[in-house]
N, C-alpha and C positions, 0 to 999 in steps of 0.2 A: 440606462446608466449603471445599473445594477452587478449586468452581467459584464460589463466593460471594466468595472472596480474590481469584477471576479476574477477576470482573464491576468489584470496587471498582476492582484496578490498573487495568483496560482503561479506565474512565471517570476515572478521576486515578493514573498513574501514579505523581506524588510524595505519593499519600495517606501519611499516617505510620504506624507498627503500632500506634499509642494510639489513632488513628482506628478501623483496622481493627478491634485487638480489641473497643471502644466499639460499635462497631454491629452484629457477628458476635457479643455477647457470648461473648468468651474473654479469654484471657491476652493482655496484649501478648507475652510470651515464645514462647505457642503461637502466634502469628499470626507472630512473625520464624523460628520453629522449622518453618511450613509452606511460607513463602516459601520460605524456604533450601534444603529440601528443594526445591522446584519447579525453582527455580534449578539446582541440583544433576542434578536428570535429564535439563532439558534443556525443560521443560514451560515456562518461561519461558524466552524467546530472548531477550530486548532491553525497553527501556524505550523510548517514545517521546513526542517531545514534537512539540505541532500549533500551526505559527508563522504568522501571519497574513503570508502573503509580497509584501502591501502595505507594510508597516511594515519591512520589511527593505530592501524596493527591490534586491532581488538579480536578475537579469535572468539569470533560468531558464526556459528553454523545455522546457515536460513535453509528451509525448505517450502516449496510448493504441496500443500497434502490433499488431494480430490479426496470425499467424503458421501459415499451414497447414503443415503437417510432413508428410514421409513416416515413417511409425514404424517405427524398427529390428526386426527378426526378436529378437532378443534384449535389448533392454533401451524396445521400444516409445517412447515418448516421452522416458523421461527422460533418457537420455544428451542428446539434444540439449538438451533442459532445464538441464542440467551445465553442458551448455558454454557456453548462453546469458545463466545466472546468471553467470557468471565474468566478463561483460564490464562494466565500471564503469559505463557511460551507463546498466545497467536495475538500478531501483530497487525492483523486485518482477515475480515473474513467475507466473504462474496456469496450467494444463492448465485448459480451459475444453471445457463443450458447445457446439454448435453448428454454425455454417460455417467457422468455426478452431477450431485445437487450444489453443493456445498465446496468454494475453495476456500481452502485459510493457510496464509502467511504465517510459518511459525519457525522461532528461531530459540536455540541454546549455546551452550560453550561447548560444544562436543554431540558427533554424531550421536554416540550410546545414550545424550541425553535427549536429544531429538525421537528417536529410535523409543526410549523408555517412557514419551512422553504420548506416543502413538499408541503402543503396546498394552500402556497399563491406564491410559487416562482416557485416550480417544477411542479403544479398539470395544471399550469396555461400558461405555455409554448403550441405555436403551433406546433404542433406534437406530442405531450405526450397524450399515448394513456390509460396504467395505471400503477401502482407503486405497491409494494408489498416494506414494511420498516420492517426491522429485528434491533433490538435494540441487541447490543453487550453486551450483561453479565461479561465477565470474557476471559482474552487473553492467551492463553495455551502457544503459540508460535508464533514468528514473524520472517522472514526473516531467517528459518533454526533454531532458538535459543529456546528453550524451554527455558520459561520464570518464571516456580515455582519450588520450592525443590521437588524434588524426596520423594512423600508420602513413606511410607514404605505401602506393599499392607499386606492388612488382608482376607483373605478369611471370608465368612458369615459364621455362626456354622449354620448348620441346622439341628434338632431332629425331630424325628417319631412323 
């Protein structure tokens, strides 16, 4: 039942528990009685909401920054992880496979602050071994949602 409360929030977070219990057939009571509890352990962290950042016109610069790490004798990855969560400009950070250890989501009002926030905060950490920063263009989809109108597709004409 758990994961089915999970699946509805994740796809509409402001679902209502008349929704919920309506299509989980239960109680609304039982469906605010499992939230709470979820809430309660920790199993939900947060509510989020996915804003079309055209319509806002808010001039945020996000980047993708891969981070190779040397991993501590005692606490391997995550300490640095600790320390790296704690700084305001990353909005989410991943242990990843691969050629880096470490992805993290980081955004400012401007490249040179993004840029200055790698250079002088990230580059600068002991154990950062190197970085690789992907500047975000343009957001297809978040969180399952495709986030622009459906183009109408054209195929190219191509002549001999």
């Amino acid at each position: 039942m758990r994961k089915n409360i999970l699946r509805l929030l994740g796809e509409n977070a402001r679902i209502s528990f008349r929704e919920i219990a309506e299509r989980l057939n239960i109680s609304e009571n039982e469906a605010m009685e499992i939230v709470g509890e979820m809430e309660g352990e920790g199993i939900i962290k947060g509510y989020k909401v996915i804003i079309d950042e055209k319509a806002v016109a808010d001039n945020v610069v996000r980047a993708i920054i891969q981070v190779k790490v040397r991993p501590e004798r005692e606490g391997g990855f995550n300490n640095i992880a600790k320390r790296l969560s704690r700084f305001p400009e990353v909005s989410s950070l991943y242990l990843v496979s691969g050629g880096y250890d470490l992805q993290l989501e980081v955004q400012g009002e401007t490249l040179h602050e993004v840029a200055t926030f790698v250079s002088s905060k990230l580059a600068t950490i002991d154990g950062v071994i190197s970085t690789a920063t992907h500047f975000l263009l343009k957001k297809y989809k978040e969180s399952g949602r495709i986030l622009h109108d459906e183009d109408e597709y054209e195929r190219l004409k191509i002549t001999p």
